[in-house]
C-alpha positions in Angstrom: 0.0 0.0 0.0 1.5 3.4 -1.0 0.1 7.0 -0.1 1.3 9.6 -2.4 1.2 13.3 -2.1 2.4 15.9 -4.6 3.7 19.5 -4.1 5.1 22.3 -5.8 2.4 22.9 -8.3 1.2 26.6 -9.2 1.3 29.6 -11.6 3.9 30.7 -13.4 4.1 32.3 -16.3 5.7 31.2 -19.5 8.9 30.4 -20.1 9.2 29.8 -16.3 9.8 26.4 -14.3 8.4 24.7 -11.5 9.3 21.6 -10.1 6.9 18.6 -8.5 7.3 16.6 -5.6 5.6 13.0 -5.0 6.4 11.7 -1.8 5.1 8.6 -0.9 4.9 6.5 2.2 5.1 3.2 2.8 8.0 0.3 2.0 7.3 -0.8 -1.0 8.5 2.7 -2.8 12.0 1.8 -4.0 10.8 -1.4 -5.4 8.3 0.7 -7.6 8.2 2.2 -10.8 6.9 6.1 -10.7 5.7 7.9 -13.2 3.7 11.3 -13.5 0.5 11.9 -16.0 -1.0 15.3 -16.1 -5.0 16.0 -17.0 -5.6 19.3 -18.8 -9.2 20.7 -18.8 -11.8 18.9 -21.0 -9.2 16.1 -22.1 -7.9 12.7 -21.1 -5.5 11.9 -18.3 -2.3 11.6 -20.3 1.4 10.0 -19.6 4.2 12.2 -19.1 7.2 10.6 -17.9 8.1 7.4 -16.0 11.8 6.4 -14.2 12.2 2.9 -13.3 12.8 1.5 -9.1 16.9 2.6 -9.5 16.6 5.6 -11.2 18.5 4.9 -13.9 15.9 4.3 -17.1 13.6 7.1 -17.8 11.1 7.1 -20.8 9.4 11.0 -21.4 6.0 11.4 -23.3 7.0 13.4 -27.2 5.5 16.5 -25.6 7.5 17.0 -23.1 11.1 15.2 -23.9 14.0 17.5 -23.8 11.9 20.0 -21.4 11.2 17.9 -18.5 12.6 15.6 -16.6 11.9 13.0 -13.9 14.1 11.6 -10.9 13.7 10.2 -7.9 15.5 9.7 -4.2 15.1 6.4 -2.9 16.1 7.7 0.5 13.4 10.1 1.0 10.8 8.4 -1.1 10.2 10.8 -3.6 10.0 11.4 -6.7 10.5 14.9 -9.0 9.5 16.6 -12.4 11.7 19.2 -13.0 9.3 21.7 -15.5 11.3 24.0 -17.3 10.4 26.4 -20.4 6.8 26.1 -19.6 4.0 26.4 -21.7 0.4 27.4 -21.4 -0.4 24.4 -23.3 1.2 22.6 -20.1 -1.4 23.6 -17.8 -2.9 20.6 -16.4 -3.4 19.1 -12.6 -0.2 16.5 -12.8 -0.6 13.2 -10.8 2.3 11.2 -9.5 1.9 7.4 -10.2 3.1 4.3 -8.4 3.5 0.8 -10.3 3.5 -2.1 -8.1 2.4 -5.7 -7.8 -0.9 -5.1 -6.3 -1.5 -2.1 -8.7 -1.4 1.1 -9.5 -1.4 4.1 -7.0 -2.7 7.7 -7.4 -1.9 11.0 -5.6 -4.4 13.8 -5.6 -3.1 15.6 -8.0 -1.1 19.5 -8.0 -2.6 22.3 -10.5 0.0 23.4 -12.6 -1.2 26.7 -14.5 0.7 28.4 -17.0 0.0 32.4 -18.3 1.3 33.5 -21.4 
């Protein structure tokens, strides 16, 4: 069982960066793929980036590759999304995702706006 709780959304304006948080508790974190998806208004919950249990593999959606980037710190069970060069097109509530044998876990989401 994992409990996930993301930080560090807000506004910003374009061409600014923001960075998320997802920290999670329980034991099972660093034996868990994470990944974030973000849901803009009126559309689909869509993938955005995903970094395997050691940190070392990363896979990024088109959108964002080359403008974001995931990581993640076993020791404090979290995991990041550095945002840079955002867009107003990125505005979206982002959700940090757990991968593990039971299932999938969700946070509550962090509302990420972007102004041009």
């Amino acid at each position: 069982q994992l409990q996930l709780v993301e930080s560090g959304g807000g506004l910003v304006q374009a061409g600014g960066s923001l960075r998320l948080s997802c920290t999670a508790s329980g034991r099972t974190f660093s034996s868990s793929a994470m990944g974030w998806f973000r849901q803009a208004p009126g559309k689909e919950r869509e993938f955005v980036a995903t970094i395997n249990r050691s940190g070392a593999f990363t896979y990024y959606a088109v959108a964002v590759k080359g403008q974001f980037t995931i990581s993640r710190d076993n020791a404090k069970n979290t995991v990041y999304l550095q945002m840079n060069s955002l867009r107003p097109e990125d505005t979206a509530v982002y959700y940090c995702n757990a991968k593990t044998i039971p299932g999938d876990f969700w946070g509550q989401g962090t509302q990420v706006t972007v102004s041009s």
